[in-house]
C-alpha positions in Angstrom: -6.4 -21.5 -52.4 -5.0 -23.7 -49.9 -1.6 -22.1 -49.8 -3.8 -18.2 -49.1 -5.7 -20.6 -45.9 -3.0 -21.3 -44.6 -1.2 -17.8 -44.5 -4.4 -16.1 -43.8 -4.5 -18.4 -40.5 -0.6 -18.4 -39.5 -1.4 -14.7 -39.7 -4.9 -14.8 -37.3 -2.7 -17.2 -35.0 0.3 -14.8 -34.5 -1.6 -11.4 -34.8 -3.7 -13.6 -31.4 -0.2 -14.0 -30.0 0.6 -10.6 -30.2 -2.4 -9.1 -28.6 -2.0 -11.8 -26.0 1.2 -10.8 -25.0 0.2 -6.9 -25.2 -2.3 -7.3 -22.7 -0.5 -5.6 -19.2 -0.7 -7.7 -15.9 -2.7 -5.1 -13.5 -0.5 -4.9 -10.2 -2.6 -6.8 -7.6 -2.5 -4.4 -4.0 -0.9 -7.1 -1.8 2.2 -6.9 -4.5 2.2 -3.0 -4.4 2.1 -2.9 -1.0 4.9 -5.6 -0.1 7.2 -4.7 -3.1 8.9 -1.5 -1.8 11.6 -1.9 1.2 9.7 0.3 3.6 6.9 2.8 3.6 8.1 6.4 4.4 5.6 8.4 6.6 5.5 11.4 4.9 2.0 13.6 6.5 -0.5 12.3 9.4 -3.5 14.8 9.0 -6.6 14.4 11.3 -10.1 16.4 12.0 -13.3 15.8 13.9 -15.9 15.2 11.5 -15.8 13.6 7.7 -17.0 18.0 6.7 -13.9 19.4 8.3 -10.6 19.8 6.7 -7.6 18.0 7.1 -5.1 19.4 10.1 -1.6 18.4 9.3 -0.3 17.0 12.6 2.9 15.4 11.2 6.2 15.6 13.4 9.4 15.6 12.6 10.0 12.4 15.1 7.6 10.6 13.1 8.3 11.7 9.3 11.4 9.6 9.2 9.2 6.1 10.5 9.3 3.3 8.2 7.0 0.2 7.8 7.7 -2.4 5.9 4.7 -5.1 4.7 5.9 -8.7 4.0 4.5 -11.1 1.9 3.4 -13.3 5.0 1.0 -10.9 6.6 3.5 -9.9 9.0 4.6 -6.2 9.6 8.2 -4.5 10.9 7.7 -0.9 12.3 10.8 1.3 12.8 11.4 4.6 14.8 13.6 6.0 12.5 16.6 7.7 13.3 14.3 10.5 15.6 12.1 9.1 18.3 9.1 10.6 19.7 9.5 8.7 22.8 13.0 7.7 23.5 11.6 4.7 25.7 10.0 3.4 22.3 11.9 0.4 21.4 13.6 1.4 17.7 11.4 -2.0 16.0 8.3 -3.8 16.8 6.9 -6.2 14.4 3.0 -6.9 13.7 0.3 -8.1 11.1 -1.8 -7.3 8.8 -4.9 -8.1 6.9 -5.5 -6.9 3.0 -8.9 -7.3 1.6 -8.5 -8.7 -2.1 -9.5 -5.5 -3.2 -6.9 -3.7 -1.6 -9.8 -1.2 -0.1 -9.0 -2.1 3.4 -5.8 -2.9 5.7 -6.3 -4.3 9.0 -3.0 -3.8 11.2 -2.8 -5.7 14.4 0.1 -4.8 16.8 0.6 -5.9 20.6 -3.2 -7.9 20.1 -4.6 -4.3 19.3 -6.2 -4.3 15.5 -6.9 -1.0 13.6 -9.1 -1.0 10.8 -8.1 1.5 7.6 -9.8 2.3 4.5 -7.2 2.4 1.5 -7.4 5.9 -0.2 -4.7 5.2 -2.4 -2.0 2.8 -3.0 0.1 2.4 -6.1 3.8 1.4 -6.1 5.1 5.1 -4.8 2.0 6.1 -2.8 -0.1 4.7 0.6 -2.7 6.8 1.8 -4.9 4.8 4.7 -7.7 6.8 6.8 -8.5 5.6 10.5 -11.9 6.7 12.0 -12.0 6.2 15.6 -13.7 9.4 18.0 -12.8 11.7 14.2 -10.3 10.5 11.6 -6.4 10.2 10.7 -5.5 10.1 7.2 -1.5 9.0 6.9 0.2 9.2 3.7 3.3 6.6 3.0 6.1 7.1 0.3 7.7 3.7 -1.0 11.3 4.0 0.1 
């Protein structure tokens, strides 16, 4: 009887182990949004009111922009190789804020903040939504 107790608990103890080890971390937003080199602007859309639909306003000077989140809370901006204003210098660095629950993004540039609600963020996607006089919805591609 002893020798079945003590198989019958090496087994509970490893078959714990196992479903320990099974269980998957859940990516926390501050790592999905630092991890990839830059964030691609793919799409700005805007419109007046939360009923009307989206207007794609995306230019081509602007869909090759890249941002780039850092661990720190600090924030790289690049023009890309096509400028929408030549006079734009080619990188400006910033901050940001992440709420914990990865719902909101504060970015703060030359001591102006802008507030964003996160639509979507997972390790290939970044959708944020601005609403200042209407709303912009921007949509990111890890690069």
């Amino acid at each position: 009887m002893n020798k079945f107790s003590a198989v019958a608990l090496a087994a509970l103890s490893c078959g714990m182990l196992v479903f320990a080890s099974c269980k998957k971390d859940k990516d926390e937003p501050k790592d999905l949004l630092t991890a990839p080199s830059c964030w691609k602007t793919v799409k700005t859309e805007s419109r007046s009111t939360t009923t009307d639909p989206w207007t794609d306003d995306s230019e081509a000077c602007s869909t090759d922009d890249c941002t780039r989140f850092n661990s720190d809370g600090t924030a790289s901006f690049d023009e890309g190789a096509t400028k929408c204003d030549p006079t734009d210098p080619q990188t400006s660095t910033g901050s940001y804020t992440l709420s914990d629950d990865g719902k909101t993004i504060t970015i703060t540039q030359d001591g102006f903040s802008i507030p964003a609600v996160v639509d979507e963020l997972t390790s290939t996607k970044l959708v944020v939504t601005v609403t200042f006089l209407g709303q912009s919805r921007t949509t990111f591609e890890a690069q």
